[in-house]
N, C-alpha and C positions, 0 to 999 in steps of 0.2 A: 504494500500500500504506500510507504515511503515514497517506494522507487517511481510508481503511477505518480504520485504527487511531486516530485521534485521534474521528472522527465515528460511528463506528458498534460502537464497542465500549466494554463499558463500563467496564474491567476490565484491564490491561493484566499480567501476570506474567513476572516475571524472576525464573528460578531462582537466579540468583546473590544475591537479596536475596526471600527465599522469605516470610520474616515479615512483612517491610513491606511487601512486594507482596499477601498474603492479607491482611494490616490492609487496605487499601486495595481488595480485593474486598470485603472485610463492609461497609466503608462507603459504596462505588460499588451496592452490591446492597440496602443496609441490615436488615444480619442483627444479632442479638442480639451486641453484644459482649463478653459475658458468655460466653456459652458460646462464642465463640472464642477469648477470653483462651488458655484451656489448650494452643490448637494455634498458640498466636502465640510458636513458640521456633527457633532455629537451631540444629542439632546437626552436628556435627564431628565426622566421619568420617573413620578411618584409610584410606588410599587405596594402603597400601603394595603392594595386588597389583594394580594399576592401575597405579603406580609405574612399570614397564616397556615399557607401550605410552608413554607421556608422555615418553621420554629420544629427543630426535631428535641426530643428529649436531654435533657441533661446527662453525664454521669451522675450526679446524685440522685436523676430519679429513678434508673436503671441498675447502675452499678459500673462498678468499675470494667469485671467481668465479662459485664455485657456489651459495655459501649467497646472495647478492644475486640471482640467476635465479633461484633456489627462491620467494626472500620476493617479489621483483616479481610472482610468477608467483601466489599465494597471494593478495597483494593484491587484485589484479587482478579475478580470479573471486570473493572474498569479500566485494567492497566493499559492494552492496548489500544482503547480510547485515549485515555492520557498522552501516550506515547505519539500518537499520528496529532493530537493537537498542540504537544509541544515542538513537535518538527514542523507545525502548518504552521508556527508563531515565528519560528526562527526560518521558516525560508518566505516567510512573507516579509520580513523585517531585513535580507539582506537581497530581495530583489528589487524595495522599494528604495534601499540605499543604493543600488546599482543604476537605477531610475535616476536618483537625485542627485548623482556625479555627473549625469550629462545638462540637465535639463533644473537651471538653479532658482524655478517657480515652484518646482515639486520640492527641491528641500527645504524651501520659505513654509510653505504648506504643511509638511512633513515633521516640522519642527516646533512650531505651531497652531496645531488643529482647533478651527474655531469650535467654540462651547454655545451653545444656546440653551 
C-alpha cells in the first residue's frame, strides 16, 4: 500500500491538514493557483454535539487492567492504518516542499495557511 501510495498517486490528502494537502494537489496536478488561493483556508468547527460520542471511559472507571486490554487490543488491529497515515503525512509534506522550491507562492501559502 506504501509503494501504491508513494509510486502511483499523485496527490496524497490528509484531512487533518486539509489546506496544505489541497496546496499540494494544485501543484502535484498543476492547476491555476490563483483560483485556488480562495479555497486554501482551514475553518474551525464547533464539535460540541459530536462532543458525546468522543468521551470514552476513564481508567478509574474501568480499571487499570482494563483500559491496557482495551489500548493493546486497539493497537493491535489499527497499526496498519497508523502506519499508511503516517507515510501519507510524510510524503504529503515532502512533495509539497518539492512544490515550494520551484514555485515561491506555494511556500508563502504553505507556511502560512489562512484560519477562518
Amino acid at each position: 500500500a506504501k509503494t501504491i501510495m508513494t509510486d502511483r498517486m499523485s496527490a496524497v490528502i490528509v484531512m487533518e491538514d486539509f489546506a496544505r494537502s489541497a496546496l499540494q494537489l494544485v501543484c502535484s496536478l498543476g492547476l491555476d493557483l490563483e483560483k485556488a488561493r480562495p479555497l486554501l483556508r482551514t475553518r474551525i468547527r464547533p464539535y460540541e454535539i459530536n462532543q458525546a460520542m468522543l468521551d470514552i471511559p476513564s481508567e478509574s472507571e474501568l480499571g487499570p487492567a482494563d483500559v491496557s486490554s482495551l489500548r493493546g487490543r486497539f493497537i493491535k488491529k489499527n497499526r496498519f492504518d497508523y502506519a499508511l497515515y503516517e507515510h501519507a503525512k510524510k510524503l504529503s509534506a515532502i512533495r509539497l516542499a518539492r512544490c515550494a522550491r520551484k514555485n515561491p507562492v506555494v511556500a508563502e501559502l504553505r507556511d502560512a495557511p489562512v484560519i477562518e
